[in-house]
C-alpha positions in Angstrom: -16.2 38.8 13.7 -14.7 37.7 16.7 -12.2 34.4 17.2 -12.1 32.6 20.3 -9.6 30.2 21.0 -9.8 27.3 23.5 -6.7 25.9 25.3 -7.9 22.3 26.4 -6.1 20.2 29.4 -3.3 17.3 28.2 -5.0 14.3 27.6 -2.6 11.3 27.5 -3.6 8.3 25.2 -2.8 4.8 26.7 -3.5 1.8 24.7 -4.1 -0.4 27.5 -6.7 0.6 30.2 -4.3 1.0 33.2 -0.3 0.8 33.5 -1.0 -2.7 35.3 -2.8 -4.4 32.0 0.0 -3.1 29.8 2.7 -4.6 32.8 0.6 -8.1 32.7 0.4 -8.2 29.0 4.0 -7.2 28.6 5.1 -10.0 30.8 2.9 -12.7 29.6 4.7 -11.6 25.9 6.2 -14.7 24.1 9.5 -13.5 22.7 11.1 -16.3 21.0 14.1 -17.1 22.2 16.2 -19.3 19.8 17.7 -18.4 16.5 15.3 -20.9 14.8 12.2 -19.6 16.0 13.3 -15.7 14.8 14.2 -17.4 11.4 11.0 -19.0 10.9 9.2 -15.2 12.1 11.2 -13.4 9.8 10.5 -16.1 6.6 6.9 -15.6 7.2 7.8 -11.9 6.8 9.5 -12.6 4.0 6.6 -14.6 2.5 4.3 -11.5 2.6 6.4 -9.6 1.2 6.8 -11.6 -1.7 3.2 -11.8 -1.8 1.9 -8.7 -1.3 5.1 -7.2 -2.4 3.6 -5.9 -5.9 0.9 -4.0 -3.7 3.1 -2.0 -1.6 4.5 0.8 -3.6 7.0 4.0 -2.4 5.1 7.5 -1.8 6.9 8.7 -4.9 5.7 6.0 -7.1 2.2 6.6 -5.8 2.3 10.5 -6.1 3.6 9.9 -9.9 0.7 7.7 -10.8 -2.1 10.3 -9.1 -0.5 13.1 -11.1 -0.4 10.8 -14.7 -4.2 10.0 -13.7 -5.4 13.5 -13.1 -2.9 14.4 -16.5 -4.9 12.1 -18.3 -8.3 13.1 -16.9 -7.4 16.6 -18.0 -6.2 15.9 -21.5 -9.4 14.0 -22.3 -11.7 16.6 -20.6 -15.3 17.2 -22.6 -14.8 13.9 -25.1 -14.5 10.5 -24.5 -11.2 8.7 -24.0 -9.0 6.9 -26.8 -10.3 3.6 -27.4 -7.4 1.3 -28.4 -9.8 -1.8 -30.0 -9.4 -0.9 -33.1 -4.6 0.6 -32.6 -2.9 -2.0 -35.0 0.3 -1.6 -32.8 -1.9 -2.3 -29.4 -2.8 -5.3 -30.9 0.4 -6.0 -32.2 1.8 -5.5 -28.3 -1.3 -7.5 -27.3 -0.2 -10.7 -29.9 3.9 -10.5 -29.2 2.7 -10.3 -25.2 0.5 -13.5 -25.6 3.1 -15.6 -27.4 6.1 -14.6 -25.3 3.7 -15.7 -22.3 4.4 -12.4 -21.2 0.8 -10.9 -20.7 -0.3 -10.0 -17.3 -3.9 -10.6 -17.2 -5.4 -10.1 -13.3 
């Protein structure tokens, strides 16, 4: 078995199709300019985040719930999951959530 390896040319990724569009669009750019106009950019920031906040969540966080996932696909492997209709203290949760206004329901 033989391995041949190919050395290819630089290539050189530009966004913009020639150095003069990204100089035209780069000039025609509308920084703002005033302290008021930056506050009302970086509120609108802070409006998604509080929006979409929830949604965003650190690598960590994410890798931890992909591992307790596959855990749990593994545990349950050849038989069907726990069904919780029927757990006196899930329903117990379920009640003390409901009238504490407490229950998340999306």
């Amino acid at each position: 078995m033989s391995l041949f390896i190919t050395t290819l040319k630089e290539f050189r990724f530009y966004s913009w199709p020639s150095k003069e569009a990204f100089r035209s669009a780069f000039l025609k750019l509308d920084i703002p300019n005033n302290d008021l106009d930056r506050a009302r950019s970086n509120m609108a920031l802070a409006a998604l985040h509080a929006r979409y906040g929830s949604d965003f969540r650190e690598p960590g966080l994410n890798s931890m719930q992909t591992m307790q996932q596959e855990y749990d696909k593994l545990y349950y492997a050849g038989q069907l999951p726990a069904n919780n209709l029927l757990n006196p203290i899930a329903w117990g949760k379920f009640i003390q959530a409901w009238k504490d206004g407490t229950l998340n329901v999306q």
